[in-house]
DONUMI-428369 format. One line per 2 residues: number of its first residue (from 1); for each residue x, y, z of N, C-alpha, C. Coordinates in pm, whole numbers, plus 50000, padded with zeros to 5 digits. Example, Ala and Ser with C-alpha at 12.3 -4.5 7.8 and 13.67 -1.06 7.14 Angstrom:
1 = 51319,49431,50780,51230,49550,50780,51320,49670,50780; 51285,49775,50708,51367,49894,50714,51290,50003,50787
***
This chain:
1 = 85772,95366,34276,85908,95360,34323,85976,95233,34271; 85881,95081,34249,85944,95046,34193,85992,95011,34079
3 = 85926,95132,33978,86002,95130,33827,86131,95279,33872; 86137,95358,33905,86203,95485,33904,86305,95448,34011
5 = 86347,95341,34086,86429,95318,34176,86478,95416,34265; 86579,95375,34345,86603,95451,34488,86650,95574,34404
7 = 86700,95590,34318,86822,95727,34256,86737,95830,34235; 86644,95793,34248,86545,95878,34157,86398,95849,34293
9 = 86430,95936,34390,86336,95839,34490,86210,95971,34508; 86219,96092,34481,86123,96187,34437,86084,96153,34346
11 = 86057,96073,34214,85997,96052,34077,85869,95988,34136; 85864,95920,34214,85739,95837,34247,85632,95932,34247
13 = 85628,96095,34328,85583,96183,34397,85535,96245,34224; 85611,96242,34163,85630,96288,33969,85538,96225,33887
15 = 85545,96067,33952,85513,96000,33861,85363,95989,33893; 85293,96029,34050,85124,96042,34064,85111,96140,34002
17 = 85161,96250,33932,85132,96375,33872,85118,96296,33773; 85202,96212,33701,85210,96160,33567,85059,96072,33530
19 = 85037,95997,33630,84926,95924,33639,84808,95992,33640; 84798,96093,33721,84639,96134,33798,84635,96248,33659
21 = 84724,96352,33595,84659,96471,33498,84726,96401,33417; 84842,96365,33343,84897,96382,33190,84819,96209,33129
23 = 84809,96099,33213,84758,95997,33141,84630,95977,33150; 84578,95985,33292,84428,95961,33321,84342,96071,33269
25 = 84375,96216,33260,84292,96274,33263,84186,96339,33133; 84287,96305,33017,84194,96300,32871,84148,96195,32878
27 = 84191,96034,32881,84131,95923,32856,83975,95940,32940; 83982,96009,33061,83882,95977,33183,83794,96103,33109
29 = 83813,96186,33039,83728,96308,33020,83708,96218,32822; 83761,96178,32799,83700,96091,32663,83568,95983,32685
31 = 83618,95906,32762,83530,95845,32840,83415,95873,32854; 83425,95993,32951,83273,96067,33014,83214,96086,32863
33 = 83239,96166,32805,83230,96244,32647,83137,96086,32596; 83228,95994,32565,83159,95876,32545,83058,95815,32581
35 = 83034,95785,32747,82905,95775,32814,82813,95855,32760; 82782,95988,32747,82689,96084,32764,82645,96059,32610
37 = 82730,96040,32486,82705,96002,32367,82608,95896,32353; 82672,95831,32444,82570,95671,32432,82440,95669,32510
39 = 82451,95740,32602,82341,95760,32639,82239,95860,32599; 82317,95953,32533,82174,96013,32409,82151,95928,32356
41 = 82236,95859,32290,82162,95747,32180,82008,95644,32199; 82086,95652,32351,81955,95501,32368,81846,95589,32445
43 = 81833,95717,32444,81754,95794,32508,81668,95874,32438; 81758,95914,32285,81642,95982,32186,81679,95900,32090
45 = 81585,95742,32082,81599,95638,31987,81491,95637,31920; 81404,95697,31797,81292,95614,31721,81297,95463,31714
47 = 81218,95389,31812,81236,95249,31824,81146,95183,31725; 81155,95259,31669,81017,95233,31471,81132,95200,31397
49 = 81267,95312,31417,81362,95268,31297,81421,95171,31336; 81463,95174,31463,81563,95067,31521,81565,94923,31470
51 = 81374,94880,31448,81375,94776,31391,81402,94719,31271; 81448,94867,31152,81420,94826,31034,81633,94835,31049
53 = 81675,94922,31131,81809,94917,31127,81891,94930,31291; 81874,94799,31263,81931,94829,31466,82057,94853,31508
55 = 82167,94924,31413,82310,94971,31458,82224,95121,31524; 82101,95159,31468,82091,95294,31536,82083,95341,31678
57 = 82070,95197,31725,82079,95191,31929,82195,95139,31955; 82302,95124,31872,82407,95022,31928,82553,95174,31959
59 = 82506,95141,32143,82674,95221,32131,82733,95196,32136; 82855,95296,32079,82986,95290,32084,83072,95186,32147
61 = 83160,95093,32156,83244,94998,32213,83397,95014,32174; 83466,95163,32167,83558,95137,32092,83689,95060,32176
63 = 83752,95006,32073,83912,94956,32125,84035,95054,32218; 83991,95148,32213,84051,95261,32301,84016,95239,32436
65 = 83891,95160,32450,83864,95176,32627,83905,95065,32625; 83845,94916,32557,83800,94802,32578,83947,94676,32574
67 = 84054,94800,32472,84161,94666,32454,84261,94739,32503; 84276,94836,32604,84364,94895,32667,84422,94834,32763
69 = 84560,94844,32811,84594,94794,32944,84668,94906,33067; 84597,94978,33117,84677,95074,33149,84786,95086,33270
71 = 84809,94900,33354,84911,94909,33354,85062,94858,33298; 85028,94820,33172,85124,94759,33061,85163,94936,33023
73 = 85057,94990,32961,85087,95169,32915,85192,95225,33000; 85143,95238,33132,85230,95332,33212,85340,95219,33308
75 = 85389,95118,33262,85539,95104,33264,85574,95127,33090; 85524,95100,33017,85596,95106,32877,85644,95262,32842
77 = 85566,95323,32916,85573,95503,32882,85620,95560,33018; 85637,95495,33103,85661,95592,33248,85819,95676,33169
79 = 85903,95635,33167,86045,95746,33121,86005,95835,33027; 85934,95848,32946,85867,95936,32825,85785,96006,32916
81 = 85707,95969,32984,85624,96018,33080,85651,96137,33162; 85750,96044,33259,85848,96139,33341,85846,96267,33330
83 = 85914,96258,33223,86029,96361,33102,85920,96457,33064; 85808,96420,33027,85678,96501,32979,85637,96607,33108
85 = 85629,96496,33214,85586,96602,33360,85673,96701,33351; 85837,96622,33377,85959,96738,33427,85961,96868,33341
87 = 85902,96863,33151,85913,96963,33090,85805,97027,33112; 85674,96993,33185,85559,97107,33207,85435,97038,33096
89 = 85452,96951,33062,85347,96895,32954,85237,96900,33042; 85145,96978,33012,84990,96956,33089,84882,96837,33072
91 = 84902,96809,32911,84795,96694,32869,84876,96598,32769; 84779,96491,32749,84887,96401,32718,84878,96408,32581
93 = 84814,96493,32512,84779,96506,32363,84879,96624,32318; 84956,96675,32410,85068,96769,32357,85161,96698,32382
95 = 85169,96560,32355,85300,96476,32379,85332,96340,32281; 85404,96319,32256,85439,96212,32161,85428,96090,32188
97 = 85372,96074,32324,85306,95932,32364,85244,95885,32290; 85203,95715,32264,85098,95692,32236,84969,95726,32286
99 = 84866,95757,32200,84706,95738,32281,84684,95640,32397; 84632,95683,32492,84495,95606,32531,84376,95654,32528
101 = 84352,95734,32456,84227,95819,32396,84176,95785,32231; 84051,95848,32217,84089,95795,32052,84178,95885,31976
103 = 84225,95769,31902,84332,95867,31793,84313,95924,31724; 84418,96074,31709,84383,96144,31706,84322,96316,31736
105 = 84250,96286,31834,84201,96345,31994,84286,96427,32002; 84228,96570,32017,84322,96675,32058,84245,96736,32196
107 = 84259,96719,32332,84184,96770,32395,84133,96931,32370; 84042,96933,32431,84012,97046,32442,83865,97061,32556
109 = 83894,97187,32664,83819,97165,32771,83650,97184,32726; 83604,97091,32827,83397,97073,32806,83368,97078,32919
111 = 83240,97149,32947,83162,97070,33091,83065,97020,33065; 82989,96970,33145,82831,96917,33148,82774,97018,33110
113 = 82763,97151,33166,82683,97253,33135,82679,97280,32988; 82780,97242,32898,82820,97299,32755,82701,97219,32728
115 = 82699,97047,32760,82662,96938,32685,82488,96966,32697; 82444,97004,32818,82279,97051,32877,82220,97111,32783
117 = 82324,97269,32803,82318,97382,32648,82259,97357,32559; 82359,97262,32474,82341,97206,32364,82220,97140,32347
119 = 82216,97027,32431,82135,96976,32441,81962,97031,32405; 81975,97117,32517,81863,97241,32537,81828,97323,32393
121 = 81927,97331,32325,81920,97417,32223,81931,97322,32073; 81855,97197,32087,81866,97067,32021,81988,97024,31888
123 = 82130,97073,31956,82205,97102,31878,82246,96917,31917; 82336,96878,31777,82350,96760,31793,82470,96732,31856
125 = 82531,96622,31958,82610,96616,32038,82723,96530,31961; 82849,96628,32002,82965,96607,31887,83109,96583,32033
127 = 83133,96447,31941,83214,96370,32072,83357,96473,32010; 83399,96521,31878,83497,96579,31858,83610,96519,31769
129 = 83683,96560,31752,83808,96496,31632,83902,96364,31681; 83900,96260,31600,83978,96097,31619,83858,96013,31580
131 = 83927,95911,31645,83839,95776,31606,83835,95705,31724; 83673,95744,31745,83592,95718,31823,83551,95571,31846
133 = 83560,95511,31741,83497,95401,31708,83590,95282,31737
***
């Protein structure tokens, strides 16, 4: 309420929609995607190679999580934002915002169960399109 002022005193109610699905909710599902990456890594590690090349245990740290500010983001984008909710924008990758995901990143829905699957079926685990890194 207090970026969207009194004129606009329903936007606040707009703007937790804006927060909780169109900004949080790829970054927070990139994220997860990320954890589970890194933790295959350090989980099916040949610690024979590691020694001869040790980036092969080193995860991921990208600048997408680490040099983000997300509440500098969502005043710099809340009116773009807004405007995104009011037209029906579901995710924030069908929108002309900047990222807070890696760039790039086109969502697209996963569960755990996909990742098990896979897993199960020793297929290799694919974080998906941008820069991850």
């Amino acid at each position: 309420m207090s970026y969207s002022g009194k004129s606009h005193a329903c936007q606040p109610l707009r703007a937790n929609q804006l927060t909780a699905v169109l900004v949080s909710f790829v970054r927070t599902s990139c994220a997860q995607k990320l954890g589970f990456s890194n933790a295959e890594l350090l989980q099916d590690t040949d610690w024979g190679k590691v020694k001869l090349d040790p980036r092969r245990a080193q995860p991921k740290l990208p600048s997408w999580v680490f040099n983000h500010d997300p509440e500098v983001y969502a005043y710099q984008h809340y009116e773009k934002g807004a405007e995104a909710v009011k037209s029906g924008v579901k995710y924030l990758t069908d929108t002309d915002l900047p990222p807070n995901y890696p760039p790039g990143y086109k969502f697209e829905p996963w569960s755990i169960d996909d990742i098990m699957d896979n897993m199960k079926a020793a297929k290799a685990f694919e974080l998906g399109p941008g820069d991850w890194e």
